[in-house]
C-alpha angles and dihedrals in degrees: 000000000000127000124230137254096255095045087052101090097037080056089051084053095038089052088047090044089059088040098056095039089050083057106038075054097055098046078046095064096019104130121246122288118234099176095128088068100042111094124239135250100261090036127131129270128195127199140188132189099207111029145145132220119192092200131010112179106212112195099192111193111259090011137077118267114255135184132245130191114229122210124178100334130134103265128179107209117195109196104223126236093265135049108260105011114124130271131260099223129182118202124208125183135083084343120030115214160162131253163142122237123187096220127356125208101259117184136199096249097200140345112310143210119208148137103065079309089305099117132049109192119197121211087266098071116113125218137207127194122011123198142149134235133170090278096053148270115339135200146203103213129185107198126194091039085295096334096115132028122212115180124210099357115192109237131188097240090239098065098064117070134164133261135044123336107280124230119289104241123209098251091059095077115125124267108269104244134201108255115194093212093257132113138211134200117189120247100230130354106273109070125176120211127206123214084222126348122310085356112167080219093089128154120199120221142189133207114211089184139045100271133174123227125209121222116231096171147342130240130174106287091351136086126194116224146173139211122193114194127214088242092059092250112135124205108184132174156115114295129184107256083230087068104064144033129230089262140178123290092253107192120204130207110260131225090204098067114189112244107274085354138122116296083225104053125125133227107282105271106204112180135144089266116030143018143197136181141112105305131177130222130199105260113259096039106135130239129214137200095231122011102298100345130098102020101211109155140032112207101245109187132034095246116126122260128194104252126179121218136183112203110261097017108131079214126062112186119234102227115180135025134195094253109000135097133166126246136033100323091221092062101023119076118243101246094046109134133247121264102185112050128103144163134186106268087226096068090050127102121179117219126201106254 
């Protein structure tokens, strides 16, 4: 049968019409797009040969998801595109498989520079959040075992592994630094550093403790300070002098101990001013409560101790021992440093820790 002339062109709409309505349908049931959280071509991806996994949701095709829980086996993470969305993971062991985990144990894989050169962050740091972005793989890191709090951090892909932390190694140890003798305590939590004064590369940083910062040098406006974690991890910059306020000398247990020396000791500090460091004295030296006055203590063994010394000063201030702190020991923490001991400059040897 043909149509005539005059029905062709209601037979053209008629054929659009059906068109238009089949894909307006298919868009209709078309199934969601999660594009955003899948990772792009070029994008990171992190592996581990011994790793656990607490949950790994499996969505097999024709069948309910399920969960499986993952131990010591060789696992490819990929983070995805947005902060907390779960992880594209690949298992390989025994059975080989497919999954999604909601967040991996990432780990720091070496020591690692960041920040504009502004952190150093030792294998001990713990991060957060890990997620990718067209600039690269970011981090949420929580330096100083939780002291101190630096949203997405960009990371090299290669320093950031899977499993459990690995062991910190002795040349890991943080640079020695000149330290001015003076001391600095930020204003309010959150604290920006400059990579020099006034930068525009700038990180912003917040402290979620009470920390002490050591000043290296002085500038205008600007101050330079440092912050060494327990965990060996190091943040330095340049700070608004606004910003702070002159501030205690807070010493943090350190996950580096000096062989035979205080759990409590810090990194060795050598500048032309000042040093610090784990020094001996010969037993029976006496110890005062103020230079020279208010003799309460005799040192009684060879072990080292942490001392404190400014160049020129007749004093140098014993720190930090093995087992003591100063202050009531339900409010004080258990690393806080001494304030009344000290010993006659001229009975102290440092000793290379």
């Amino acid at each position: 049968m043909f149509l005539s002339a005059r029905n062709r062109p209601r037979l053209r709409r008629l054929l659009a019409w059906i068109a238009v309505v089949a894909a307006t349908g298919a868009c209709a049931y078309a199934p969601p797009s999660h594009a955003a959280d899948r990772a792009r071509p070029s994008a990171c991806r992190v592996r581990g040969d011994r790793v656990d996994l607490d949950a790994v949701t499996v969505r097999p095709p024709d069948a309910a998801p399920f969960t499986l829980s993952v131990r010591g086996m060789a696992v490819e993470a990929t983070p995805p595109a947005r902060r907390s969305a779960d992880h594209p993971v690949s298992v390989s062991g025994l059975l080989t498989f497919d999954g999604t985990a909601r967040r991996p144990p990432y780990r720091i894989e070496r020591r690692t520079t960041a920040g504009f050169g502004m952190v150093s962050l030792s294998r001990d740091a713990d991060i957060g959040d890990v997620w990718q972005d067209d600039a690269g793989l970011r981090a949420d890191l929580f330096l100083g075992w939780g002291e101190v709090e630096i949203r997405g951090l960009a990371l090299p892909c290669g320093a950031v592994g899977l499993g459990r932390h690995l062991p910190l190694e002795s040349e890991e140890s943080s640079p020695e630094a000149d330290f001015d003798g003076t001391t600095w305590a930020p204003v309010s939590r959150r604290l920006v550093f400059y990579a020099s004064p006034g930068s525009a590369r700038r990180l912003a940083v917040r402290f979620r403790d009470e920390v002490s910062l050591w000043g290296t040098e002085g500038r205008g406006d600007f101050v330079r300070v440092r912050y060494e974690g327990p965990d060996g991890s190091v943040l330095h910059g340049w700070v608004r002098r606004r910003d702070v306020r002159p501030g205690p000398a807070i010493l943090h247990g350190g996950a580096r101990d000096y062989a035979g020396a205080p759990a409590c000791g810090r990194g060795t500090i050598r500048g032309p001013k000042i040093r610090m460091g784990p020094a001996v004295a010969p037993p029976g030296t006496p110890v005062y409560a103020a230079p020279g006055k208010g003799p309460w203590a005799r040192v009684g063994t060879s072990s080292p101790f942490v001392a404190l010394w400014r160049a020129g000063d007749p004093w140098t201030r014993i720190v930090a021992v093995d087992g003591l702190s100063e202050g009531d020991p339900y409010t004080q923490d258990a690393c806080a440093p001494l304030e009344h001991a000290w010993i006659a400059s001229d009975a102290v040897r440092f000793v290379d820790p």
